[in-house]
C-alpha positions as CSV (number, residue, x, y, z in Angstrom):
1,X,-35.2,36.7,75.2
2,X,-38.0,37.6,72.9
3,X,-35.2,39.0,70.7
4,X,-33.0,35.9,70.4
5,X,-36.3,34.3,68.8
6,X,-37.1,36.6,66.5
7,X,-33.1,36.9,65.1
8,X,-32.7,33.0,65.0
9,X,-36.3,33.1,63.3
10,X,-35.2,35.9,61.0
11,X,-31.7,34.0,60.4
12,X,-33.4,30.6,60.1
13,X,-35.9,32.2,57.0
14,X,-32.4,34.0,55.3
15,X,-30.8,30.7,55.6
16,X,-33.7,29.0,53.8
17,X,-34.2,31.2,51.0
18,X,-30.6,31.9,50.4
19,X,-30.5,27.6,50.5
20,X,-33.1,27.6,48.1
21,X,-32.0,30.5,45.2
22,X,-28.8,28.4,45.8
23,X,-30.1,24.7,45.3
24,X,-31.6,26.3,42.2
25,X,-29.2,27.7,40.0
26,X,-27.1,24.7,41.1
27,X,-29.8,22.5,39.4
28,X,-29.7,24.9,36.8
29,X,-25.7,24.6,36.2
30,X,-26.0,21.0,36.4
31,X,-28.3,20.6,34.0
32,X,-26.9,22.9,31.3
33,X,-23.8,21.0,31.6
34,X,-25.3,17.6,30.8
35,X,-25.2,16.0,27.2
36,X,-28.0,17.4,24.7
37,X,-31.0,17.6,27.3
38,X,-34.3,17.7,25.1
39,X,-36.5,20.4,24.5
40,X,-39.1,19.2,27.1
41,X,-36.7,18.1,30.0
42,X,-35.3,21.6,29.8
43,X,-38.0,23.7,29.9
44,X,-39.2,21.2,33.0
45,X,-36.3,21.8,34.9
46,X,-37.4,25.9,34.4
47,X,-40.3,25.6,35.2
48,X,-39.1,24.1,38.7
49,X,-36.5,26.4,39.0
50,X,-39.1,29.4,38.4
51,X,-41.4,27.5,41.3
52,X,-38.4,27.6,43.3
53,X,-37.9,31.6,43.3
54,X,-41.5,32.1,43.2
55,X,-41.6,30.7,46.2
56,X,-38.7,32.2,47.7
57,X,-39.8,35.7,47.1
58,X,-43.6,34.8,48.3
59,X,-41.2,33.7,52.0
60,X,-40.2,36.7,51.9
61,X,-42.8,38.9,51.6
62,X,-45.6,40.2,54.7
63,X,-49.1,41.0,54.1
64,X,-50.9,43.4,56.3
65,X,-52.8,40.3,57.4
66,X,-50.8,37.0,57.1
67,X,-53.2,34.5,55.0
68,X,-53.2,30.9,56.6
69,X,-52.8,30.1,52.9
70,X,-51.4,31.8,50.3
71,X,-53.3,32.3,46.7
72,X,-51.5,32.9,43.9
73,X,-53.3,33.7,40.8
74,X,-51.9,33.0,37.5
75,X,-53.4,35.6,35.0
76,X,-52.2,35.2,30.7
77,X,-50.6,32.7,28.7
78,X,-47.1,31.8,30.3
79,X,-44.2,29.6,29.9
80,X,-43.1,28.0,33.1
81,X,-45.9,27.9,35.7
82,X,-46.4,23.8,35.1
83,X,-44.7,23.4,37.9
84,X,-46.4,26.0,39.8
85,X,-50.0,24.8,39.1
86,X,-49.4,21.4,40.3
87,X,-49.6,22.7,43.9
88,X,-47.2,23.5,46.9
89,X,-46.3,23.9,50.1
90,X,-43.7,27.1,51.4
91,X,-40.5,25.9,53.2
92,X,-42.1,27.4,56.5
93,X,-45.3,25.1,55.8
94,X,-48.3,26.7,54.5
95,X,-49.5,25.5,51.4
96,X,-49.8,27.7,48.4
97,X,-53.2,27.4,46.3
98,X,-52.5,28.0,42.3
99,X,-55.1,29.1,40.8
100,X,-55.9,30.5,36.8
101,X,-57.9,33.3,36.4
102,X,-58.6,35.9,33.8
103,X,-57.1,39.2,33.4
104,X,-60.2,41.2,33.9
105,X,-61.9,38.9,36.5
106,X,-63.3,41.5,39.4
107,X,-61.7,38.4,41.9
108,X,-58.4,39.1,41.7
109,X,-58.8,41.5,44.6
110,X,-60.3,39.4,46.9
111,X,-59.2,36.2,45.9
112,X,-55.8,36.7,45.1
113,X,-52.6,37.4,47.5
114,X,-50.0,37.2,44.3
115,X,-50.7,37.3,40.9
116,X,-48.1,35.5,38.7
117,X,-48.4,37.8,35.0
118,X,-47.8,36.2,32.3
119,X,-48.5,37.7,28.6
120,X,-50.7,40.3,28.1
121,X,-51.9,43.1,25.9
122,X,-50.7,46.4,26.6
123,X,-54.5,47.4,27.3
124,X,-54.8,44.3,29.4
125,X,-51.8,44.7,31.6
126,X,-52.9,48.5,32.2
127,X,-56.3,47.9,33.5
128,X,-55.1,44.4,35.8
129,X,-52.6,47.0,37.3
130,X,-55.0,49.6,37.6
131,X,-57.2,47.3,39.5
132,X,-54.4,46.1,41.9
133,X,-53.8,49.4,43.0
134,X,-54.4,49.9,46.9
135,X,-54.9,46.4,47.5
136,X,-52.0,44.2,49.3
137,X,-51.1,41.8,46.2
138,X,-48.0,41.1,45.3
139,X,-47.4,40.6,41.4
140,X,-44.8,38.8,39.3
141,X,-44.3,39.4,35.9
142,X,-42.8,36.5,33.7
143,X,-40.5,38.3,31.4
144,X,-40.4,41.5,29.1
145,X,-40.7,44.9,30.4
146,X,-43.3,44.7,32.8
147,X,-40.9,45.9,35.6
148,X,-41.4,49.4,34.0
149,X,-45.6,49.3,34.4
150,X,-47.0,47.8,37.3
151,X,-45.1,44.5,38.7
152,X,-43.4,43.9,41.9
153,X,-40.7,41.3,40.5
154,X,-39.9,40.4,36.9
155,X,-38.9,37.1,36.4
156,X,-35.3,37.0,33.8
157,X,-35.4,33.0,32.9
158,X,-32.4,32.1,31.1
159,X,-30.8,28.1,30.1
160,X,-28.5,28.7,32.6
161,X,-30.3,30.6,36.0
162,X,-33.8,32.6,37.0
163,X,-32.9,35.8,38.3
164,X,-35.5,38.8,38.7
165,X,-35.7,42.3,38.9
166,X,-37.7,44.4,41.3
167,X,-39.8,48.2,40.7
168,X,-38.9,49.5,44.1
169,X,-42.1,52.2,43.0
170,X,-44.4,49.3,43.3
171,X,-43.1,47.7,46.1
172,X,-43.8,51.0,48.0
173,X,-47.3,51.0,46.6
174,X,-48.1,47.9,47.2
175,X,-49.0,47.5,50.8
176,X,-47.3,44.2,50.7
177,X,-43.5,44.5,52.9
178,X,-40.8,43.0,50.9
179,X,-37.5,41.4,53.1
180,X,-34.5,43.8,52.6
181,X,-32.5,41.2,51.4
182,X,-34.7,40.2,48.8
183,X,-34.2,43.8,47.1
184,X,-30.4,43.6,47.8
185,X,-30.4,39.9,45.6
186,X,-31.9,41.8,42.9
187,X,-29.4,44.4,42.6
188,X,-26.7,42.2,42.6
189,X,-27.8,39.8,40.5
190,X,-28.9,42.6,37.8
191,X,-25.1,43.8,38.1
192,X,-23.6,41.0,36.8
193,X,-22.9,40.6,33.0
């Protein structure tokens, strides 16, 4: 019986974030296809779309110990965490706290169960990885080639659709257990053209 729970609970979360990437890059599609958006209202609806996977892959993930709430820290200039910093709430219920902090704030250990990276020196980026190392947080990089150096996910925002990549390395390193299906979405999604 305790099985049953656990696959309609497992089933029930698949269902959600698949519902979610889904409801995303329909929004997405949508969008693009309407009549000249502005500058603003596009890079809006990014930024919500962005939330939406950021989210997504934070459901998926399992700390060693499950925080009541989850802290994301956004480290660096970025692009599309507006939506992000405004606060949330997972599909499952427990509320997210956003929080900015610098790169080379000694916190980001212990204050910090993601870290959203946005742009950083080369110098910057080594020693924030360097301090994550051994520790159960799970980073996501905003764009460029921070899949290659340190980062869990990297975040590919286009017009169209927010896919991401994922460093399996890291993942192993990490402490932090990443959903199967999660990796799987990644390698499909950076198959196609």
């Amino acid at each position: 019986m305790d099985v049953a729970v656990f696959r309609t609970e497992r089933i029930s979360r698949r269902r959600q974030f698949v519902l979610s990437i889904i409801l995303c890059f329909f929004s997405l599609s949508t969008f693009a296809q309407s009549e000249s958006p502005s500058a603003a209202s596009l890079a809006e609806q990014r930024a919500k779309a962005v939330t939406q996977v950021v989210l997504g892959i934070l459901s998926y993930a399992r700390w060693p110990v499950e925080p009541a709430q989850l802290r994301l820290c956004i480290v660096g200039p970025t692009e599309y965490t507006d939506d992000l910093l405004k606060g949330t709430t997972q599909a499952s219920g427990r509320p997210v706290l956003v929080q900015r902090l610098l790169a080379n704030n000694p916190a980001l250990v212990s204050e910090c169960d993601s870290v959203y990276v946005g742009k950083l020196s080369n110098d910057q980026r080594t020693r924030l990885f360097k301090s994550l190392i051994g520790q159960p947080v799970l980073s996501i990089s905003e764009g460029g080639d921070q899949c290659t150096v340190g980062s869990l996910f990297c975040l590919r925002v286009s017009d169209s659709q927010v896919s991401f990549e994922v460093n399996l390395d890291s993942v192993a390193r990490s402490g932090v257990k990443i959903h199967p299906s999660v990796l799987q979405l990644s390698r499909r999604r950076a198959a196609e053209p």
